[in-house]
gemmi code that builds the backbone of each chain (N, CA, C; Angstrom):
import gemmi

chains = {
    "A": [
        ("UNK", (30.797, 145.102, 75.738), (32.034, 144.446, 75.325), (31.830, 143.489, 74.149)),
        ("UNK", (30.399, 143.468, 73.637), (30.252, 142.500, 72.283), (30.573, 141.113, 72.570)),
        ("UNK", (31.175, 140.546, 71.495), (30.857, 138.970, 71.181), (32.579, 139.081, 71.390)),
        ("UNK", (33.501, 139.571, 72.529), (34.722, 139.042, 72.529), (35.022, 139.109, 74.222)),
        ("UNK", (35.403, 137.701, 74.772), (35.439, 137.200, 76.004), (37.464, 137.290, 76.003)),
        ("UNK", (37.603, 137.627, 77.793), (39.401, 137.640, 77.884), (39.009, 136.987, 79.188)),
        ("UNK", (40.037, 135.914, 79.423), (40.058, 135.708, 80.637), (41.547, 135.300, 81.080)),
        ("UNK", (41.430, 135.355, 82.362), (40.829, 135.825, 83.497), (40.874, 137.139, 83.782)),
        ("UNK", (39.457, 137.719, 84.177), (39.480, 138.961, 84.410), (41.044, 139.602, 85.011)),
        ("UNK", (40.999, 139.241, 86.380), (42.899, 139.362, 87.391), (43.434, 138.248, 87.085)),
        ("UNK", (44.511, 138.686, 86.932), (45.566, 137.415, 86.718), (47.180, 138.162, 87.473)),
        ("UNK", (47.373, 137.335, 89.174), (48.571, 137.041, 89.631), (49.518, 136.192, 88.935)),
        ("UNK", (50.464, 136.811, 89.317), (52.192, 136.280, 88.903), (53.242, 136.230, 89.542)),
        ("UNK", (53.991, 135.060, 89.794), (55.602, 135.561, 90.182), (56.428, 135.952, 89.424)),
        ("UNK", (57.183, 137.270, 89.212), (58.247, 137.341, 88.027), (58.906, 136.035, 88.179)),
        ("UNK", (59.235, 136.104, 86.532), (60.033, 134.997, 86.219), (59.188, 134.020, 85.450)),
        ("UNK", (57.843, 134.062, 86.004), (57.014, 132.829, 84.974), (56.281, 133.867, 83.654)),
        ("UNK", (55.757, 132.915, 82.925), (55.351, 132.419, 81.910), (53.676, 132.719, 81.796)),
        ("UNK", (53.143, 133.972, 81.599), (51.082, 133.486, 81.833), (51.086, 133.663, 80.101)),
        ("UNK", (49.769, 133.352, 80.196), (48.861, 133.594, 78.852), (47.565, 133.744, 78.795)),
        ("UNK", (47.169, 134.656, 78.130), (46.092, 135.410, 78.757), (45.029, 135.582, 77.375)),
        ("UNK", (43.806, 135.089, 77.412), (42.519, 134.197, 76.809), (42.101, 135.161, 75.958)),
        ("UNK", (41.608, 135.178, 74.740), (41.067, 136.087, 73.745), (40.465, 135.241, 72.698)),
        ("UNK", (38.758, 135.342, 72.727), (37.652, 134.704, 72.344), (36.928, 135.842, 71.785)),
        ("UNK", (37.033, 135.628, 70.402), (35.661, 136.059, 69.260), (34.707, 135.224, 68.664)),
        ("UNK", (33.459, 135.760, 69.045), (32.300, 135.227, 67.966), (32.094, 135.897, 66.974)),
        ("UNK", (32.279, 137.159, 66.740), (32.004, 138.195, 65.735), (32.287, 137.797, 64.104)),
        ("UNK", (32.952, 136.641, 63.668), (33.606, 135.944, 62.845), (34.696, 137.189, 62.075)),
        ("UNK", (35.274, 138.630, 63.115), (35.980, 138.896, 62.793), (37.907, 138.383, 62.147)),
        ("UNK", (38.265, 139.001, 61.126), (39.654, 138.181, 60.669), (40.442, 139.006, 61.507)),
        ("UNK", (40.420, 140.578, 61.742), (41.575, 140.969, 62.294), (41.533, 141.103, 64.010)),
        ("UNK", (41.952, 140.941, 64.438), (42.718, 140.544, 65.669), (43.967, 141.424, 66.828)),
        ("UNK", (43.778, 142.082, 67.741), (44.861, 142.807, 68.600), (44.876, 142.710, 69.667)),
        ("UNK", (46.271, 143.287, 70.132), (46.247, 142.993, 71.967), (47.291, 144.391, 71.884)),
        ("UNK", (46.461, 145.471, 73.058), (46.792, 146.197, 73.561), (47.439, 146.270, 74.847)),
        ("UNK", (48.019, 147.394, 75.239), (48.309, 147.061, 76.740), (48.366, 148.860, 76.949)),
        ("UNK", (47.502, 148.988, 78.220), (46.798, 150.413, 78.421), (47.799, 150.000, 80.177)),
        ("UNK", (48.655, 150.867, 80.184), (49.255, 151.917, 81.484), (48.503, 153.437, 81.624)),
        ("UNK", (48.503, 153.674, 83.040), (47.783, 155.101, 83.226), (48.515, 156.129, 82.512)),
        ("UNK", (47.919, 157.307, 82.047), (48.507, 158.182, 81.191), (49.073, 158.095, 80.351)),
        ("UNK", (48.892, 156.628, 79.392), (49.759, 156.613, 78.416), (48.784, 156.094, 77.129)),
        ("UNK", (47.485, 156.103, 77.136), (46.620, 155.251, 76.048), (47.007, 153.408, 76.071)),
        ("UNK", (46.478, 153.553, 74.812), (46.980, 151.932, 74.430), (48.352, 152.181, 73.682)),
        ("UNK", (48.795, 151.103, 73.845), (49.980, 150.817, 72.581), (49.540, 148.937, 72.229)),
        ("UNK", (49.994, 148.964, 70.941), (49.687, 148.082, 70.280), (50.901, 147.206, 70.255)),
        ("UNK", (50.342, 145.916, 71.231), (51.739, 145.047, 70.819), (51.550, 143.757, 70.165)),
        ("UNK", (50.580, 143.547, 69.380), (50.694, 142.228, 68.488), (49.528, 142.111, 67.432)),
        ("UNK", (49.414, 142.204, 66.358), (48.090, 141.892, 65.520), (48.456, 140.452, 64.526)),
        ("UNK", (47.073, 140.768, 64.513), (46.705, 139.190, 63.193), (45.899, 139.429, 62.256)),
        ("UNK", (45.850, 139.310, 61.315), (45.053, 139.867, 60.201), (43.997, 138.473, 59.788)),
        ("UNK", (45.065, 137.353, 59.528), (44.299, 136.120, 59.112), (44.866, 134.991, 60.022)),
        ("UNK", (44.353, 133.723, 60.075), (44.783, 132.698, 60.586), (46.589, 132.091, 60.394)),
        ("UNK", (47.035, 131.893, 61.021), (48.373, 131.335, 60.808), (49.467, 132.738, 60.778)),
        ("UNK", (48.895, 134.230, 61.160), (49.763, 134.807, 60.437), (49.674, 136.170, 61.717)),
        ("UNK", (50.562, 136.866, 61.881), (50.613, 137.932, 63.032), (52.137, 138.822, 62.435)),
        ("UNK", (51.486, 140.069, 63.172), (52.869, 140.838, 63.212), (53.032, 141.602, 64.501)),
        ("UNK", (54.236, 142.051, 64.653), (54.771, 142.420, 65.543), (54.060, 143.986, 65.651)),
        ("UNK", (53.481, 144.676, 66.650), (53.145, 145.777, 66.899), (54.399, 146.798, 67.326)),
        ("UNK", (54.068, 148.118, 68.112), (54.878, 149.078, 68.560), (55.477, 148.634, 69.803)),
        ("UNK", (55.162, 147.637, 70.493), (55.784, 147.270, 71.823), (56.080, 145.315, 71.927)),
        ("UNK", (56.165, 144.844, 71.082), (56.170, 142.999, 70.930), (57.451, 142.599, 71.975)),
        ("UNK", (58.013, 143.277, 72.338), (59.621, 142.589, 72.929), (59.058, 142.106, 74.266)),
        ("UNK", (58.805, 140.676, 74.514), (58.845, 140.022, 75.849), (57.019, 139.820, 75.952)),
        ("UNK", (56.683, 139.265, 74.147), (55.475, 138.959, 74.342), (55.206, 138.164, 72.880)),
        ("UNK", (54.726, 137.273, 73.095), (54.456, 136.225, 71.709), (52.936, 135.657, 71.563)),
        ("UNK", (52.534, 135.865, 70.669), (51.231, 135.387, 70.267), (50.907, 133.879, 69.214)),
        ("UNK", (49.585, 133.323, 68.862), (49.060, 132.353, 68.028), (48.064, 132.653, 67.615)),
        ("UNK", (47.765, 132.299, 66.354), (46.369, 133.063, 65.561), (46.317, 130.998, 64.905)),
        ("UNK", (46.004, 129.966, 65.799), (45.614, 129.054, 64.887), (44.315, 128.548, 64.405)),
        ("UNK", (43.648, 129.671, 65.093), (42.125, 129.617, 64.839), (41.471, 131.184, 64.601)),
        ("UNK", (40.326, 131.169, 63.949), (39.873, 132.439, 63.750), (39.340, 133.354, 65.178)),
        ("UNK", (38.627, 132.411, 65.743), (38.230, 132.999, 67.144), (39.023, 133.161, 68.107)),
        ("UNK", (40.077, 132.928, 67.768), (41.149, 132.441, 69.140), (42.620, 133.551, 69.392)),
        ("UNK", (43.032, 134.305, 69.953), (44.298, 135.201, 69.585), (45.120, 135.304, 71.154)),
        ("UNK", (45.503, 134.320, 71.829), (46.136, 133.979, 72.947), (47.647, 134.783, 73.003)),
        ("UNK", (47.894, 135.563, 74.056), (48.891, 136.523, 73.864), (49.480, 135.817, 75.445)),
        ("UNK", (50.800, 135.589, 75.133), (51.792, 135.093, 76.117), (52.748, 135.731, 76.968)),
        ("UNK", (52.794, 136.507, 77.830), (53.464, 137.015, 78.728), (54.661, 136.441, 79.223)),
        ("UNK", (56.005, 136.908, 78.482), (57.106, 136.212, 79.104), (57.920, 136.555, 80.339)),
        ("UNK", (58.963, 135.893, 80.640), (59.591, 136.162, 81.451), (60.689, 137.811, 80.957)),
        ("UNK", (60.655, 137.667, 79.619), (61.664, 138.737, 78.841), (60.654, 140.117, 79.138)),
        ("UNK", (59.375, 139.845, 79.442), (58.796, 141.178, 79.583), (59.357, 141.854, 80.769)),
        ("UNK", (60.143, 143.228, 80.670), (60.566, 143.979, 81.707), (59.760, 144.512, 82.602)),
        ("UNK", (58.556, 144.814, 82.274), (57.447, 145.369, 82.955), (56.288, 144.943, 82.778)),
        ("UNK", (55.629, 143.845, 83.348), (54.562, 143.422, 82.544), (53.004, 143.481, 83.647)),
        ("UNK", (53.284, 144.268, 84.297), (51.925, 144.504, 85.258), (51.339, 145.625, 84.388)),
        ("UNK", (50.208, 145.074, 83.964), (49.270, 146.224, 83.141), (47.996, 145.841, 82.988)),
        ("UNK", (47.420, 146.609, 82.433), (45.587, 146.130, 81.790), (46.064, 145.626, 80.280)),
        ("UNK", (45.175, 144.815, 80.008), (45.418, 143.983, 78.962), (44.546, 144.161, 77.910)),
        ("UNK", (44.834, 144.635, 77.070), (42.773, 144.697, 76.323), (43.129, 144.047, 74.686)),
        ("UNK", (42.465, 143.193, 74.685), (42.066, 142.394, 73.077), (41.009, 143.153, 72.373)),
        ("UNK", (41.109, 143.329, 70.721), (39.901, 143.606, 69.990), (40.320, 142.659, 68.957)),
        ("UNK", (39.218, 143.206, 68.268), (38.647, 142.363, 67.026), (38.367, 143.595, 65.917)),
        ("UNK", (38.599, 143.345, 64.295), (37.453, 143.931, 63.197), (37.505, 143.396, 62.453)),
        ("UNK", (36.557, 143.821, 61.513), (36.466, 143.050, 59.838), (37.664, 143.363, 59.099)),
        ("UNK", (37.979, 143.280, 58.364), (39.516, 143.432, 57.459), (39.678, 144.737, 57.577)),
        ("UNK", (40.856, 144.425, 57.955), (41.163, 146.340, 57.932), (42.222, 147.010, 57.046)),
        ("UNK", (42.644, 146.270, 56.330), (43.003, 146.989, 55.000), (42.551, 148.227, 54.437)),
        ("UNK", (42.898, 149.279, 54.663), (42.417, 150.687, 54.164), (40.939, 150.755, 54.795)),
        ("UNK", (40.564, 150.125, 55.826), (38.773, 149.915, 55.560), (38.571, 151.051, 57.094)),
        ("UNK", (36.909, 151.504, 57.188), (36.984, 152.577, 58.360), (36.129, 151.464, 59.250)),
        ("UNK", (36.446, 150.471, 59.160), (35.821, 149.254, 60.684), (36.224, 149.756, 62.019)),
        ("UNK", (35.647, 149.950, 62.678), (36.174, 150.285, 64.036), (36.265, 148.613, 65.060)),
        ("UNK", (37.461, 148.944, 66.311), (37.632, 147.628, 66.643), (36.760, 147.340, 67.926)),
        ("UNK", (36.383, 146.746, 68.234), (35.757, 145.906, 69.266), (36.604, 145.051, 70.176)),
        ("UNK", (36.150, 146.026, 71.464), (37.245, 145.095, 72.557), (36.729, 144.695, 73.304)),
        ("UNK", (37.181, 143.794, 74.236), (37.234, 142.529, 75.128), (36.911, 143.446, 76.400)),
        ("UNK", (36.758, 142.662, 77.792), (36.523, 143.713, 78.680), (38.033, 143.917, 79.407)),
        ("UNK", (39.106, 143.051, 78.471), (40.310, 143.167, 79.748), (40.842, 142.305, 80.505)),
        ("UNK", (42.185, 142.555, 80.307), (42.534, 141.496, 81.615), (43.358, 141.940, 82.358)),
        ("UNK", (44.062, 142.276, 84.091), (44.517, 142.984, 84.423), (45.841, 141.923, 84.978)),
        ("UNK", (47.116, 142.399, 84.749), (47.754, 141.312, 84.927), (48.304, 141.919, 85.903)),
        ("UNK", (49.177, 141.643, 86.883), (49.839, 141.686, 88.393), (51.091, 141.018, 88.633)),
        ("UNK", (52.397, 141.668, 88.095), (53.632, 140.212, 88.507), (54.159, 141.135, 89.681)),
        ("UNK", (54.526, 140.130, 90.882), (54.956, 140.644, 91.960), (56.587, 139.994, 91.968)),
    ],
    "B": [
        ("UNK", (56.115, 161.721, 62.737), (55.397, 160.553, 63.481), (54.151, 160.690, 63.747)),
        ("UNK", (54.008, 159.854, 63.098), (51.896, 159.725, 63.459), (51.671, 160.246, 64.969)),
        ("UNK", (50.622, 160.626, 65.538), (50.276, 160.855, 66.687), (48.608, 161.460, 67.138)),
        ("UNK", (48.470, 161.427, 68.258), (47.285, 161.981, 68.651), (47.435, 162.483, 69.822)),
        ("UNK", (47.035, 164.039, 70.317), (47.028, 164.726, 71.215), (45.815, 164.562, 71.844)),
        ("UNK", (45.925, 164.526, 72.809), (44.162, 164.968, 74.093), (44.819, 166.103, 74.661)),
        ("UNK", (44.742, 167.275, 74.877), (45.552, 168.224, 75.475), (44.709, 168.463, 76.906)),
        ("UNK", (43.962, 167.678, 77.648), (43.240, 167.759, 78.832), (42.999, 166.800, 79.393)),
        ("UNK", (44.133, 166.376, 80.616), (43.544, 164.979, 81.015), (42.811, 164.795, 81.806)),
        ("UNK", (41.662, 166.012, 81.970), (40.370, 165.746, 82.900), (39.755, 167.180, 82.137)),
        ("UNK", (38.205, 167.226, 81.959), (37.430, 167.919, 81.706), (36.325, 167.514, 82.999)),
        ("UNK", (36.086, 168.898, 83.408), (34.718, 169.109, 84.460), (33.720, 169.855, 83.932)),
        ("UNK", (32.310, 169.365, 83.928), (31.483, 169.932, 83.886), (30.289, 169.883, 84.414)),
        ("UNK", (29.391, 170.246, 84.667), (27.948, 170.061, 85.599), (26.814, 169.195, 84.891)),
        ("UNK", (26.368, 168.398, 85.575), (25.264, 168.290, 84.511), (24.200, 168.951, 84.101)),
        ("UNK", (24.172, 168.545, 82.891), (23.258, 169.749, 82.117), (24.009, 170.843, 81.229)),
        ("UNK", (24.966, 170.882, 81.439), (26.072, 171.694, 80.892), (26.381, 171.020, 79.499)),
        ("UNK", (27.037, 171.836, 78.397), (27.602, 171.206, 77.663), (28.466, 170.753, 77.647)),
        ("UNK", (29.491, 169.561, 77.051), (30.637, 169.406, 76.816), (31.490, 169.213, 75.559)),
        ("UNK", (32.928, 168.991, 75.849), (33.852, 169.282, 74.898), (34.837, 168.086, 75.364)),
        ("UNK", (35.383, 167.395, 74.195), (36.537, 166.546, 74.462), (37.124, 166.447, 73.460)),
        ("UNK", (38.564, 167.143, 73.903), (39.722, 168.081, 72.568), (40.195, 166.424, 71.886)),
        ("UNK", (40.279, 166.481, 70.979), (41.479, 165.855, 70.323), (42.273, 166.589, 68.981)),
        ("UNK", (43.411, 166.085, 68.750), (44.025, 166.929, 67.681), (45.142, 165.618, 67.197)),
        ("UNK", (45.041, 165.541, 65.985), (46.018, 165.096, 65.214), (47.067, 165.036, 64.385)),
        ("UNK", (48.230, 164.256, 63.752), (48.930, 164.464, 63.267), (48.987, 163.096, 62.454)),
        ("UNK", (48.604, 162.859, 61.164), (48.798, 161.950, 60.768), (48.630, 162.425, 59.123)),
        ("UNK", (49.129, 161.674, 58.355), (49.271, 161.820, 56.832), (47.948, 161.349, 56.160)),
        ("UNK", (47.923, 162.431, 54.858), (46.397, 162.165, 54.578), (45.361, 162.783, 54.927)),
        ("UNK", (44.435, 161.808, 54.878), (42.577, 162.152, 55.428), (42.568, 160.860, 56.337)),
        ("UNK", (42.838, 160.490, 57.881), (42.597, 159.308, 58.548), (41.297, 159.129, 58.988)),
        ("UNK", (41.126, 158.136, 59.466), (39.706, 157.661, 59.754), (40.185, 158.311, 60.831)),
        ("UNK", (39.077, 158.359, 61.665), (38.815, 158.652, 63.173), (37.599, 158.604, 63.776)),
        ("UNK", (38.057, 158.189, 65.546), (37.114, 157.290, 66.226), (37.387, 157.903, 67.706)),
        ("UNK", (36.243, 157.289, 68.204), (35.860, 157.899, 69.915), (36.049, 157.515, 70.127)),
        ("UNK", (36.615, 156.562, 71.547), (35.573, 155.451, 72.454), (35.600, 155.696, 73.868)),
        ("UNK", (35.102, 155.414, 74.469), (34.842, 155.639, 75.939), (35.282, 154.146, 76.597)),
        ("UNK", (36.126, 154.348, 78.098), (35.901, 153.309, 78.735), (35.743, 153.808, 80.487)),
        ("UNK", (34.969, 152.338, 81.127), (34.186, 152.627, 82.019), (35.443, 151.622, 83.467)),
        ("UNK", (35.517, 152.169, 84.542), (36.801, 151.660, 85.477), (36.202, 150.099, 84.877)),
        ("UNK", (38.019, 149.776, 84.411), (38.220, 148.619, 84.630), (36.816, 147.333, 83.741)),
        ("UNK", (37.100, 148.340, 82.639), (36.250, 147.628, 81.479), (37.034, 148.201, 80.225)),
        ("UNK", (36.380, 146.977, 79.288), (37.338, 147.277, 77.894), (36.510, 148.859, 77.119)),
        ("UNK", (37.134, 149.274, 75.969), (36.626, 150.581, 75.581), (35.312, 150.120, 74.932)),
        ("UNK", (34.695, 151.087, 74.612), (33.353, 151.323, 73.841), (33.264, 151.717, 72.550)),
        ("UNK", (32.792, 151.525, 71.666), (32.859, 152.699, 70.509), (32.027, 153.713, 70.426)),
        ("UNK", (32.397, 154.528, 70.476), (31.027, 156.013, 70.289), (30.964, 156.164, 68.722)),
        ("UNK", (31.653, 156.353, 68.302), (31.595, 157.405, 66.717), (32.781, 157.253, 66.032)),
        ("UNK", (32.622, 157.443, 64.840), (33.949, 157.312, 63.702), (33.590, 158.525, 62.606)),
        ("UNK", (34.242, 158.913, 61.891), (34.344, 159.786, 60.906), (34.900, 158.759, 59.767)),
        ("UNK", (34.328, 158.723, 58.773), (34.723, 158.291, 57.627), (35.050, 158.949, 56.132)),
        ("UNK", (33.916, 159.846, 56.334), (33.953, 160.900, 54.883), (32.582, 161.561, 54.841)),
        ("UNK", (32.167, 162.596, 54.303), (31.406, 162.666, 54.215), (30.877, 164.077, 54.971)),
        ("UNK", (30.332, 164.628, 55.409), (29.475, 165.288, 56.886), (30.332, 165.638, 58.055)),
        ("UNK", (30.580, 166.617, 57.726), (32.197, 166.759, 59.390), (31.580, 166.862, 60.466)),
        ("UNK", (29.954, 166.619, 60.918), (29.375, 166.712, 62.033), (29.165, 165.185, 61.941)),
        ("UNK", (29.398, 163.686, 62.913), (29.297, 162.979, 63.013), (28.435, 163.079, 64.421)),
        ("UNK", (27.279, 162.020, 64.315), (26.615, 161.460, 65.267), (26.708, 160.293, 65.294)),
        ("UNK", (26.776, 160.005, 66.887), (26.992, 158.767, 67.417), (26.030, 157.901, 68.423)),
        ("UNK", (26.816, 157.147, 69.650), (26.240, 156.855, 70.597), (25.999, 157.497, 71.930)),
        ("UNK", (24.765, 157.410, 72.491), (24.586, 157.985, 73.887), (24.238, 159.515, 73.520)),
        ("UNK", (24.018, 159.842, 72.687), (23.709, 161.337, 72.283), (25.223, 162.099, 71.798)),
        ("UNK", (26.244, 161.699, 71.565), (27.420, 162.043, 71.314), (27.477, 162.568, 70.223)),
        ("UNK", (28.684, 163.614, 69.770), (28.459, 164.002, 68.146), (30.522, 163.928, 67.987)),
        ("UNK", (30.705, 164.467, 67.071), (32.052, 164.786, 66.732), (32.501, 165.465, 65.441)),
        ("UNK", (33.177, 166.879, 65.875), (33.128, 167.114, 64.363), (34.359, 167.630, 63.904)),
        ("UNK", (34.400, 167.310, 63.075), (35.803, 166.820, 61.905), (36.464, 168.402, 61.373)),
        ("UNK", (37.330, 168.568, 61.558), (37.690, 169.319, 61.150), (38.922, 169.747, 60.599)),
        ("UNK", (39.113, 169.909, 59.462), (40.703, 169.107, 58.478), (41.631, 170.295, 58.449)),
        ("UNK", (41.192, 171.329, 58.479), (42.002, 172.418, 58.609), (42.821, 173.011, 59.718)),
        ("UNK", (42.874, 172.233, 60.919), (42.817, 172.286, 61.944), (43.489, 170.970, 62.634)),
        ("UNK", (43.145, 169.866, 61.775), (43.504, 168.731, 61.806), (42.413, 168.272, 63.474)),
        ("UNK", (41.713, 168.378, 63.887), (40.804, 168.377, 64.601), (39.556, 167.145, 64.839)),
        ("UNK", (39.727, 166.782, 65.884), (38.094, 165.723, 66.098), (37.425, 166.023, 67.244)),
        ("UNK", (36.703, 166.650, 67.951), (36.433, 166.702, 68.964), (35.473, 166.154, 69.230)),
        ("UNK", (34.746, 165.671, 70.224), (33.550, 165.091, 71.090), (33.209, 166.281, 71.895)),
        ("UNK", (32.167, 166.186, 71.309), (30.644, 167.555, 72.182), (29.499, 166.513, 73.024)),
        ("UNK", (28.812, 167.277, 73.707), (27.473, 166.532, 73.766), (26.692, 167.860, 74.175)),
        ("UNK", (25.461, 168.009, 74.077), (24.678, 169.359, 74.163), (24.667, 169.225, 75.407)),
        ("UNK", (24.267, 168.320, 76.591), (23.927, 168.298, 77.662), (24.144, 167.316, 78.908)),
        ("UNK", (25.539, 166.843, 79.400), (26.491, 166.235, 80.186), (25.087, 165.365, 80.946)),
        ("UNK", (25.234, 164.357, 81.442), (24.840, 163.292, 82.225), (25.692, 162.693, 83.048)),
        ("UNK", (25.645, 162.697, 84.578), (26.803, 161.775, 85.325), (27.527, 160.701, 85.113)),
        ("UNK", (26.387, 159.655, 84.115), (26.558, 158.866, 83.687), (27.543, 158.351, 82.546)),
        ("UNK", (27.933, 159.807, 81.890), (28.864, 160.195, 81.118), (30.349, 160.013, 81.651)),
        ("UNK", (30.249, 160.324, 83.117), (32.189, 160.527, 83.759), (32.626, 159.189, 82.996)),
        ("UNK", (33.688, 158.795, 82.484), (34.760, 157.879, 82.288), (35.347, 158.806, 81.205)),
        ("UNK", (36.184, 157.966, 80.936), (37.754, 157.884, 80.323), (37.662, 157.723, 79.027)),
        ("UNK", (37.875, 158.704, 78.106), (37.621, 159.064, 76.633), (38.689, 158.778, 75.794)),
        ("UNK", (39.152, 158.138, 74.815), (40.018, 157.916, 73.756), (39.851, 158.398, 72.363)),
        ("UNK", (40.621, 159.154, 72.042), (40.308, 159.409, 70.669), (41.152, 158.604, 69.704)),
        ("UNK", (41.268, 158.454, 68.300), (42.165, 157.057, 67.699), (41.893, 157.596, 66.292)),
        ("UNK", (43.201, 157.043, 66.118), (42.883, 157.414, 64.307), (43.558, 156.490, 63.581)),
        ("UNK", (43.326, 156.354, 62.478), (44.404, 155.436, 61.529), (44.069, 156.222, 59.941)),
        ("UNK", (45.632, 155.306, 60.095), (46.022, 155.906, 58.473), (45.395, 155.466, 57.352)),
        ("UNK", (44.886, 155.843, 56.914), (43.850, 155.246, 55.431), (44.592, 154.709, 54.664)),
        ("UNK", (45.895, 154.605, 54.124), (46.783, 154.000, 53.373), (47.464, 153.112, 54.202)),
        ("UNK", (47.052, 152.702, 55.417), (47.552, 151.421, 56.558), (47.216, 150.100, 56.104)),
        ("UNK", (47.704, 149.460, 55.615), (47.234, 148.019, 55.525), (47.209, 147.065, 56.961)),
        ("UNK", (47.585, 147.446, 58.262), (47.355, 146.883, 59.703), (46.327, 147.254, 60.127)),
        ("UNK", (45.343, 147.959, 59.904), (44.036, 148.293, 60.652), (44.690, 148.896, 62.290)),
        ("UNK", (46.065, 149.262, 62.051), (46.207, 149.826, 63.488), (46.051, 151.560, 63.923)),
        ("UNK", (45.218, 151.382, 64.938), (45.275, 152.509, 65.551), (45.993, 153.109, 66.280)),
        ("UNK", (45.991, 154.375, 66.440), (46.369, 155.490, 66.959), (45.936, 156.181, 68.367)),
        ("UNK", (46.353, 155.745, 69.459), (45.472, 156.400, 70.330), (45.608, 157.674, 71.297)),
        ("UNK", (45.119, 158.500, 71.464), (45.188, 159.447, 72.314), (45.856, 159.199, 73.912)),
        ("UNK", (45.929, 160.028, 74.383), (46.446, 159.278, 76.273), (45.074, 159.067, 76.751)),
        ("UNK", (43.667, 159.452, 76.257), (42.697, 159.585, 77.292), (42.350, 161.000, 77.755)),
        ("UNK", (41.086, 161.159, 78.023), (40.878, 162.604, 78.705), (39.777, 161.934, 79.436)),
        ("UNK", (39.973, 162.577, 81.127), (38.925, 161.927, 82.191), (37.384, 162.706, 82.339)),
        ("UNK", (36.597, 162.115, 81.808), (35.425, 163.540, 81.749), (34.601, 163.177, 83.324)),
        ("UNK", (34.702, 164.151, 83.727), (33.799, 164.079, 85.047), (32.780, 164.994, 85.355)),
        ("UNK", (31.456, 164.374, 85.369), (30.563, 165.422, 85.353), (30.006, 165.704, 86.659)),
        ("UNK", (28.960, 166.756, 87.217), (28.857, 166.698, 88.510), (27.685, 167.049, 88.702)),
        ("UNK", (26.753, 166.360, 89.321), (25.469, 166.476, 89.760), (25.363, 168.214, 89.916)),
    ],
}
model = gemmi.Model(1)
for chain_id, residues in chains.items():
    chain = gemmi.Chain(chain_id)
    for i, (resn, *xyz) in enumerate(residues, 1):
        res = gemmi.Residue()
        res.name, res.seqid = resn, gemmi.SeqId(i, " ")
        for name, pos in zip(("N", "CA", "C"), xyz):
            atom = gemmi.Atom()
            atom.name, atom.element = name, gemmi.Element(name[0])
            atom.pos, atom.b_iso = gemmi.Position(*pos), 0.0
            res.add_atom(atom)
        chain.add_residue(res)
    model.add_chain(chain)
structure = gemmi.Structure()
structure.add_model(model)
structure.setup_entities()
């Protein structure tokens, strides 16, 4: 899983609240993602960051908000607006990925649970 | 629409046997493309990428992949399956004219090998 830590591994919930869920690089990578892997469906990409201060919205962002105020740091927020938000969670990291063939480096996961 | 097929969501084979793990694409261009493997309830791995060059790519764990544009094609071989091999395969691609470094991912194909 490299030089990028997610925590907490499980993470319980009551619908209705609010989690946020930990994404730590040493790699001194700039770009930045948070996936969310359901069975039979791959990843889909719901939030990137390229540089500090700055993020965009992926293929799935509705009922999920992120912060890039540090380079190592890419904290992805689980709202109450998320309709479905029990899933595996997976963060990566790469070097600039502007046209570039970097492959990304992920986190080991975080598995979230709203009951 | 961009996309990536796995057309097998489980491959069996013996060990010692060879293997095969289909992928097929649809994306504009010449895209990068990438393996990765993940293990229950861990983040993915990287095996191999294609960049340019050599349409037989070697990777990790004895892995290969080879490129094939006419066909639009990436597959993962290995000459000779190991148990150690069973998990959950992703294939991924991105668009070379992408300025998001975002990928593309397959649903997964479950490789299970058998003593």
């Amino acid at each position: 899983d490299g030089g990028i830590t997610q925590s907490p591994k499980y993470l319980f919930r009551k619908e209705g609240q609010n989690v946020t869920l930990s994404c730590e690089q040493n790699l001194n990578h700039d770009a930045m993602y948070w996936y969310r892997q359901d069975p039979g469906q791959g990843l889909r990409l719901i939030y990137y960051s390229q540089i500090v201060n700055d993020f965009q919205k992926g293929d799935i962002a509705e009922g999920y908000s992120v912060s890039r105020e540090k380079k190592e740091s890419f904290p992805l927020t689980v709202t109450s607006a998320q309709k479905n938000p029990t899933a595996f969670y997976l963060c990566a990291s790469s070097l600039a990925p502007q046209g570039s063939g970097y492959e990304q480096y992920f986190g080991p996961g975080t598995r979230l649970t709203v009951t | 629409a961009q996309s990536v097929a796995q057309p097998e969501d489980q491959v069996n084979v013996a060990e010692g046997n060879p293997l095969t793990v289909k992928c097929t694409y649809s994306v504009s261009g010449n895209p990068y493309l990438f393996w990765y493997v993940q293990y229950p309830n861990r983040g993915l791995q990287f095996l191999l990428k294609y960049i340019t060059g050599d349409n037989l790519v070697k990777g990790s764990y004895g892995f290969e992949a080879e490129f094939n544009k006419s066909q639009t094609s990436f597959h993962l071989k290995k000459p000779s399956a190991l148990v150690s091999d069973s998990a959950l395969y992703f294939c991924a691609v991105r668009d070379r004219s992408s300025n998001t470094g975002k990928l593309i991912f397959g649903q997964g194909t479950t490789l299970q090998v058998k003593p």
